[in-house]
MMTF fields as JSON, N, C-alpha, C and O atoms, coordinates in Angstrom:
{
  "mmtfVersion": "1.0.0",
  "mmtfProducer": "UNKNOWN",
  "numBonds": 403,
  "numAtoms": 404,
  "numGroups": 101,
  "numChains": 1,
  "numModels": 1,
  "chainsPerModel": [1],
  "groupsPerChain": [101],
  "chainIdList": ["A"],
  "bondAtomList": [4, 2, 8, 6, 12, 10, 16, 14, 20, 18, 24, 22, 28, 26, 32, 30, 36, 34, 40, 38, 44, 42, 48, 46, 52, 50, 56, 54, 60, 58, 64, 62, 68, 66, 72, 70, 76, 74, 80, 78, 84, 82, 88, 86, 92, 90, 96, 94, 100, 98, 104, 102, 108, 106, 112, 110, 116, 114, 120, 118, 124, 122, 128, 126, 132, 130, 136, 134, 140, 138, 144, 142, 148, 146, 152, 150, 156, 154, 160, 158, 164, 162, 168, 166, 172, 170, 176, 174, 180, 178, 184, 182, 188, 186, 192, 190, 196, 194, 200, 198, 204, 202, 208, 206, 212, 210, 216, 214, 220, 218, 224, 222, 228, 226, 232, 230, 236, 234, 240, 238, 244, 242, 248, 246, 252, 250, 256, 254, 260, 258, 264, 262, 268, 266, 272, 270, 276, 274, 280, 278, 284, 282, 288, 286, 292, 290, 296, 294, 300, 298, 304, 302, 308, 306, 312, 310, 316, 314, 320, 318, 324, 322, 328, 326, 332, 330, 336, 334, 340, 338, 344, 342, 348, 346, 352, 350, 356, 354, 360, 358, 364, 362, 368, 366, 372, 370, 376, 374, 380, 378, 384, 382, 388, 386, 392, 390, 396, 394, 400, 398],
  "bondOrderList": [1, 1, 1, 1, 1, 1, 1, 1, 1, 1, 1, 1, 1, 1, 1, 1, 1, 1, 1, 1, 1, 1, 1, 1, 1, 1, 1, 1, 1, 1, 1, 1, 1, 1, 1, 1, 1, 1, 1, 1, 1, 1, 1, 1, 1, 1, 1, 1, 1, 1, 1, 1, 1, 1, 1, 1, 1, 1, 1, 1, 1, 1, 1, 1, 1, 1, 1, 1, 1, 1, 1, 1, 1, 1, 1, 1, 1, 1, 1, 1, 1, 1, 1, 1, 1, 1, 1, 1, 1, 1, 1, 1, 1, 1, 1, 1, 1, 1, 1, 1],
  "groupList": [{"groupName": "UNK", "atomNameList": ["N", "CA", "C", "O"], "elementList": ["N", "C", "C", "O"], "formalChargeList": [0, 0, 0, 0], "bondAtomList": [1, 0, 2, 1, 3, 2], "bondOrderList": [1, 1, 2], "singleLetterCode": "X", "chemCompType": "L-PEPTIDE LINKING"}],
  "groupTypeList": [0, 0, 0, 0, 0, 0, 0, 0, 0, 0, 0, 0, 0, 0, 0, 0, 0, 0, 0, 0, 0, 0, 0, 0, 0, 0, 0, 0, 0, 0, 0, 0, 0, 0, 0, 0, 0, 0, 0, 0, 0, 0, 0, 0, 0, 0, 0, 0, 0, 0, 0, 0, 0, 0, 0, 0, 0, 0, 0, 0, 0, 0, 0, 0, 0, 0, 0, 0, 0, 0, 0, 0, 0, 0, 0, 0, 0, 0, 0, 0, 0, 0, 0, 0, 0, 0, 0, 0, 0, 0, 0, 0, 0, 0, 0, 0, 0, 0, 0, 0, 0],
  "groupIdList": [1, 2, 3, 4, 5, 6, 7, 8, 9, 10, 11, 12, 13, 14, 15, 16, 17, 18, 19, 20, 21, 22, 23, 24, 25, 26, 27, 28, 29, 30, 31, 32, 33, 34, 35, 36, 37, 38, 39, 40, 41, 42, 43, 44, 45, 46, 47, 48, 49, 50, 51, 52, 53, 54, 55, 56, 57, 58, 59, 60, 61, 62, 63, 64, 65, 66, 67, 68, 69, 70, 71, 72, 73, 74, 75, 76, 77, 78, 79, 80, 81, 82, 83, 84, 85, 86, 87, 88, 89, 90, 91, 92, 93, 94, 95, 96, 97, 98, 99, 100, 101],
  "secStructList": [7, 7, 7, 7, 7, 6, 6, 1, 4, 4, 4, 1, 1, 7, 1, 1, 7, 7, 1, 2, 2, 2, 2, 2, 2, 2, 2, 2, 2, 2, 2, 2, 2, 4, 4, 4, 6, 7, 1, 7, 3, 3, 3, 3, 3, 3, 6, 2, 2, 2, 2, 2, 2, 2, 2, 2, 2, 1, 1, 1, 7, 3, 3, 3, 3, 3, 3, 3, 6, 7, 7, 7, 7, 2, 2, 2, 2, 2, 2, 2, 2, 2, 2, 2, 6, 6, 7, 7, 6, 6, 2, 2, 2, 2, 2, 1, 7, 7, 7, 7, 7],
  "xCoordList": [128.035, 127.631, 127.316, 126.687, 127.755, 127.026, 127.108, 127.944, 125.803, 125.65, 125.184, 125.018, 125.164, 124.697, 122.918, 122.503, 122.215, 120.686, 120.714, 121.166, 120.294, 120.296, 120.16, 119.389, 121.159, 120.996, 122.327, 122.848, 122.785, 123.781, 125.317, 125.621, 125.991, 127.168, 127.678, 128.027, 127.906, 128.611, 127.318, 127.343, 126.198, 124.855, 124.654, 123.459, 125.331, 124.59, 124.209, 123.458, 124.789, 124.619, 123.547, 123.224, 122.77, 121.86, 120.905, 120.824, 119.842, 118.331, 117.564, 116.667, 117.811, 117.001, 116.548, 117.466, 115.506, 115.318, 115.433, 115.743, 115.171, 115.609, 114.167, 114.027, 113.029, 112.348, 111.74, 112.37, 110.976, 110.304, 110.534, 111.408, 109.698, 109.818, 110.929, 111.016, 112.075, 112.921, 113.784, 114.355, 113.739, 114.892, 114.636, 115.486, 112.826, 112.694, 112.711, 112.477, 112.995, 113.257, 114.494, 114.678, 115.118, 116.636, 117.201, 118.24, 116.543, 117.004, 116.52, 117.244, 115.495, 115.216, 115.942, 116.177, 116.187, 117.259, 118.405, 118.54, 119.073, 119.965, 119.927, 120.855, 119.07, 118.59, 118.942, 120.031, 117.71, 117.713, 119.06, 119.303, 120.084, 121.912, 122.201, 122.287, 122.438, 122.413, 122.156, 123.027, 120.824, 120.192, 121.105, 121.202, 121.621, 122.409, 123.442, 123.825, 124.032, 125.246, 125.273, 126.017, 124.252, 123.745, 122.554, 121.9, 122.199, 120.958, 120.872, 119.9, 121.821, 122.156, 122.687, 123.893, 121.954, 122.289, 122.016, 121.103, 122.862, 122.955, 122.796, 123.296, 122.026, 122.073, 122.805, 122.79, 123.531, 123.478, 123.105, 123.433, 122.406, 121.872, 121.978, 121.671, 122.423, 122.401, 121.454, 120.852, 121.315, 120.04, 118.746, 117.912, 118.735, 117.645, 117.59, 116.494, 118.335, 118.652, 118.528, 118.701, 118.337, 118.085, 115.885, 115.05, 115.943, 114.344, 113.599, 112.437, 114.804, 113.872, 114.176, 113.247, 115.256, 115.69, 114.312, 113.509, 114.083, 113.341, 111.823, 111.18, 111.305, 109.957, 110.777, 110.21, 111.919, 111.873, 111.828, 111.498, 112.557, 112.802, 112.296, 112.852, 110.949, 110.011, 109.54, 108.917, 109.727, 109.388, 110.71, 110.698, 111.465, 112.685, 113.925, 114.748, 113.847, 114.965, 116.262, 117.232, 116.251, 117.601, 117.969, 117.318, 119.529, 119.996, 120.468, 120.083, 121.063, 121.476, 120.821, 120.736, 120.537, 120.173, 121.194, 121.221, 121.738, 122.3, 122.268, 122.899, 121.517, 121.295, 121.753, 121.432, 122.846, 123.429, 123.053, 123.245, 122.261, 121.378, 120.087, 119.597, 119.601, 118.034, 116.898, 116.825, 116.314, 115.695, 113.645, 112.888, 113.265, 112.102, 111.092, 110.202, 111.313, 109.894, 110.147, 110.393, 110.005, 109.88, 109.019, 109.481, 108.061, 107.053, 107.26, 106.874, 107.912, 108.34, 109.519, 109.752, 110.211, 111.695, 110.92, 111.107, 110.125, 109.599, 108.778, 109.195, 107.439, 107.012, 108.431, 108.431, 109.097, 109.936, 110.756, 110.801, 111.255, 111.88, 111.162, 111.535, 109.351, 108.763, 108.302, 107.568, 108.877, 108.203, 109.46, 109.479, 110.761, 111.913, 112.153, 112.928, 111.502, 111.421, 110.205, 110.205, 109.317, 108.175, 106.866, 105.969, 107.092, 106.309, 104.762, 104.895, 103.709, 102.396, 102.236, 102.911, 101.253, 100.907, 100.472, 100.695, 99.742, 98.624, 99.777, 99.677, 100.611, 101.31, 102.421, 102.496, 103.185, 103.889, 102.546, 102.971, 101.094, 100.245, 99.925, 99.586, 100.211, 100.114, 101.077, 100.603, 102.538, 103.291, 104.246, 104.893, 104.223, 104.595, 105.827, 106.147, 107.099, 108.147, 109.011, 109.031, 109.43, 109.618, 111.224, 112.149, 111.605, 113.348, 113.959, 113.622, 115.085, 116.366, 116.253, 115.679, 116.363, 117.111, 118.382, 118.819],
  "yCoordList": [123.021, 121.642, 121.308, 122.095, 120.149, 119.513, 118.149, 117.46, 117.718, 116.418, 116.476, 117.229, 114.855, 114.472, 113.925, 113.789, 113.715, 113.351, 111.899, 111.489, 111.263, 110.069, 109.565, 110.075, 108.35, 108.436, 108.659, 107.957, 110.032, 111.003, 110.737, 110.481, 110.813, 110.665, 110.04, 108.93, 110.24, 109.431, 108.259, 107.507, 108.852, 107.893, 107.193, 107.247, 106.585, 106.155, 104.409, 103.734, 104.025, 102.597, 102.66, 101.511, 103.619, 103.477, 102.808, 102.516, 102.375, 101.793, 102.593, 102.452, 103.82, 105.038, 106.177, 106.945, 106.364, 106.795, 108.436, 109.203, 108.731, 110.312, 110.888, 111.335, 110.56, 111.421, 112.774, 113.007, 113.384, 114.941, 114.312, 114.798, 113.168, 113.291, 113.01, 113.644, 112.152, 111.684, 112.581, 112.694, 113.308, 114.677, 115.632, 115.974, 116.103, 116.976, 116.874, 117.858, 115.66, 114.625, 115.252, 116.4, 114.719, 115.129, 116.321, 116.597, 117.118, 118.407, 119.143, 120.003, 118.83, 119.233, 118.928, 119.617, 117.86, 117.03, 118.324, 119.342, 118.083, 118.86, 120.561, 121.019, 120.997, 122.58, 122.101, 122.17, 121.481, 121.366, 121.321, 122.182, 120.409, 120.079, 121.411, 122.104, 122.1, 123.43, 124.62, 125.479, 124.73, 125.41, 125.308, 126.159, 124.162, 124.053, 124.648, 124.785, 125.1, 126.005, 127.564, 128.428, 127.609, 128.995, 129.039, 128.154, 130.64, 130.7, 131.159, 130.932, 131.692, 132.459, 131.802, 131.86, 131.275, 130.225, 130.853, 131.675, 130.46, 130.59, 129.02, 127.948, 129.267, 127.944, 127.664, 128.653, 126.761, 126.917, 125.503, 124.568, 125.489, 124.176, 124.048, 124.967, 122.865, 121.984, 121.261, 120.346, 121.64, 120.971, 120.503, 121.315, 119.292, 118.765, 119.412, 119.796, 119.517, 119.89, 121.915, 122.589, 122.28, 123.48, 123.718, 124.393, 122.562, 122.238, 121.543, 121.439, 121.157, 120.18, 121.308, 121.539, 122.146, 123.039, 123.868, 123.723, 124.72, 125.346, 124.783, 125.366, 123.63, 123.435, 123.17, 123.794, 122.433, 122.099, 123.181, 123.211, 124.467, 125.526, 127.056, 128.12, 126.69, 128.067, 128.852, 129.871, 128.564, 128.966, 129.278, 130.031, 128.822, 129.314, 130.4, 130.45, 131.101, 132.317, 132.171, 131.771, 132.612, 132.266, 133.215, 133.678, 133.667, 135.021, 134.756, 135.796, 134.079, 134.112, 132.594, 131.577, 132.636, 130.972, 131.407, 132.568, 130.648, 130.324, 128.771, 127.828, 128.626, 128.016, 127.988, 128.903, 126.485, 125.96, 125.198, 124.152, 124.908, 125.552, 125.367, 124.275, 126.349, 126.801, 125.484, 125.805, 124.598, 124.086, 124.401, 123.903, 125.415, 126.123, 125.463, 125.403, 124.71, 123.952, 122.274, 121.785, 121.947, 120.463, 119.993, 119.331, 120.015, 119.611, 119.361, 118.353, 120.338, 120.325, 119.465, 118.846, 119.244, 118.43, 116.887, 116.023, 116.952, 115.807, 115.082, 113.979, 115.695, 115.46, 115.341, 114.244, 115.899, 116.003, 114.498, 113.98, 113.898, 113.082, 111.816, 110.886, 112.342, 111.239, 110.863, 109.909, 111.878, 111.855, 111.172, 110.384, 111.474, 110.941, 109.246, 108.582, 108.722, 107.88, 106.58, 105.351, 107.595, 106.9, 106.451, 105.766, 107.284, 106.969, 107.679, 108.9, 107.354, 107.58, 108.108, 107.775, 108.918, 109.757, 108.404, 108.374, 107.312, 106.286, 105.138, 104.507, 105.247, 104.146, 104.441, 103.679, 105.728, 106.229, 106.156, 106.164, 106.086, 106.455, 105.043, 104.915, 103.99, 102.615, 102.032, 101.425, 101.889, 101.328, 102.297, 101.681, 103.449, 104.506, 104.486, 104.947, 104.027, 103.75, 102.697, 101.498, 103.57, 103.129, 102.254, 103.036, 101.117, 101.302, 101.874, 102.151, 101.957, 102.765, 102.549, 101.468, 102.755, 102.547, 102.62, 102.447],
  "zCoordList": [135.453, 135.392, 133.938, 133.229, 133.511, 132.202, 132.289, 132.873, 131.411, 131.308, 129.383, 128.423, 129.9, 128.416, 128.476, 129.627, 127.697, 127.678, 127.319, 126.25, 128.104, 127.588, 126.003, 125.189, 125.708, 124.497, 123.707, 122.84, 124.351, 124.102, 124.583, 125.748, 123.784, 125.113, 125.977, 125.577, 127.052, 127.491, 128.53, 129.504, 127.366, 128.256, 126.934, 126.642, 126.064, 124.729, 125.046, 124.342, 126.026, 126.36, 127.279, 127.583, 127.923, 128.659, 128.23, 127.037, 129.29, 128.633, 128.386, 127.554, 129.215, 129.624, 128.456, 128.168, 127.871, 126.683, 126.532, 127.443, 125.423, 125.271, 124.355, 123.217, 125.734, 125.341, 126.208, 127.239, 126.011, 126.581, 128.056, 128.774, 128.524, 129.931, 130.525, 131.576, 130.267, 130.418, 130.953, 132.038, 129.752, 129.53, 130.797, 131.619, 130.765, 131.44, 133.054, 133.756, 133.552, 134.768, 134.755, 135.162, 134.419, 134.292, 134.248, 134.849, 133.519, 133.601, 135.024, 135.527, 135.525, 136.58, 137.854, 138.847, 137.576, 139.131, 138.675, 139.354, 137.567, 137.407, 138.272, 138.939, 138.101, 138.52, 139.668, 140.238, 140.07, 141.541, 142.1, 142.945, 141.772, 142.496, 142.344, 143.357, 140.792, 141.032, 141.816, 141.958, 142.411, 143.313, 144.81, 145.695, 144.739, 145.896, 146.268, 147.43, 145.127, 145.174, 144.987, 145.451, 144.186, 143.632, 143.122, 142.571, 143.444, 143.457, 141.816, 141.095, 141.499, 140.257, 138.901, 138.664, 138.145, 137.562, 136.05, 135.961, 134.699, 133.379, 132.491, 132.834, 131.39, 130.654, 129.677, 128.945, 129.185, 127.228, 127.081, 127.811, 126.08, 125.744, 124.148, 123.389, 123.755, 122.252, 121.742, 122.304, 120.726, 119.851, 120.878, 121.278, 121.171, 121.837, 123.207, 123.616, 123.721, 124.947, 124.893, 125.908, 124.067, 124.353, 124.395, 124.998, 123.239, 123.296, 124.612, 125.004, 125.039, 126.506, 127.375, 128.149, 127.507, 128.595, 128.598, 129.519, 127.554, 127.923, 128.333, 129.206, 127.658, 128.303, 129.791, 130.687, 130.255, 131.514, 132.658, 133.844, 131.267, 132.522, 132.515, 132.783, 132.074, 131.3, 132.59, 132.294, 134.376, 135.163, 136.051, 137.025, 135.733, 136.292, 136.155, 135.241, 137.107, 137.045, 136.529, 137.173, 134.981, 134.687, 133.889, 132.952, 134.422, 133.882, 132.596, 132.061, 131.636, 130.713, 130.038, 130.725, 129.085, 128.354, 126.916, 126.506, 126.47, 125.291, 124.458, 124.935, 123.252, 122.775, 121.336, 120.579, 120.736, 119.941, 119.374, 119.992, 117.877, 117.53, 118.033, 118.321, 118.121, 119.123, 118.318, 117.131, 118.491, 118.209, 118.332, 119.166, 117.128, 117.339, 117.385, 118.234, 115.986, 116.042, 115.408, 114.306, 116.306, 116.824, 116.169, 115.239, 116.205, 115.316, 114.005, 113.412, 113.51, 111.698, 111.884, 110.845, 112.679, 112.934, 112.694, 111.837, 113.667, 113.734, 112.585, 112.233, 111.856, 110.953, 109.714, 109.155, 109.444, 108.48, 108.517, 107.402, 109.344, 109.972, 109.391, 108.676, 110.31, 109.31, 108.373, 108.111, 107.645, 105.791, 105.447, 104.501, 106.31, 105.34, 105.709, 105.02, 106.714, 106.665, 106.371, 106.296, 106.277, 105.686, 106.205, 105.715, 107.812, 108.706, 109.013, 109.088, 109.157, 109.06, 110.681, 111.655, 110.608, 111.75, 112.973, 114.184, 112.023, 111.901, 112.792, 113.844, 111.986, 112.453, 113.942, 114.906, 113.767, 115.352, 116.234, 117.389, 116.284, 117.014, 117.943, 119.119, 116.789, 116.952, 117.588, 118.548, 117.497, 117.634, 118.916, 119.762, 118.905, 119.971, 120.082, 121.178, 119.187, 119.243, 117.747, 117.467, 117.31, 115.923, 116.113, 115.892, 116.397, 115.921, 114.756, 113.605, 115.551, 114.554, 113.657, 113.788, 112.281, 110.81, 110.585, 109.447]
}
């Protein structure tokens, strides 16, 4: 099975946003359809999607995970992101949603 994360692909026209919960909603329905067929299930996940996989799927039995590139720390992705654009801890805290540039 594969999909795209909202945002992504062949979901880029969605309304539906591409964040932690979003993703991790999604990734879970996903398992779950999965589960239906097999009990025995492998991952590989991309960039964001290897970062949402695993918080989504840190309790679940899974024989193989492969991740393209492994996304470690989020946090530094994130802060970094907002130094390059200019954004204050103060102000994402305020506004909770920055538009695009």
């Amino acid at each position: 099975m594969s999909f795209d994360l909202p945002e992504h692909g062949s979901r880029k026209e969605e309304t539906r946003m591409c964040n932690a919960r979003n993703c991790i909603e999604d990734l879970s329905r996903i398992m779950a359809l999965a589960r239906t067929v097999s009990e025995d299930s492998s991952l590989f996940g991309c960039s964001l999607g290897a970062y949402f996989s695993m918080m989504a799927y840190k309790n679940e039995p899974i024989r193989q995970a492969l991740f393209l590139p492994p996304v470690v720390d989020m946090q530094r992705i994130i802060e970094n992101m907002m130094l390059w654009f200019d954004v204050s801890k103060e102000r994402l805290k305020q506004e909770k949603r920055l538009p695009r540039q």
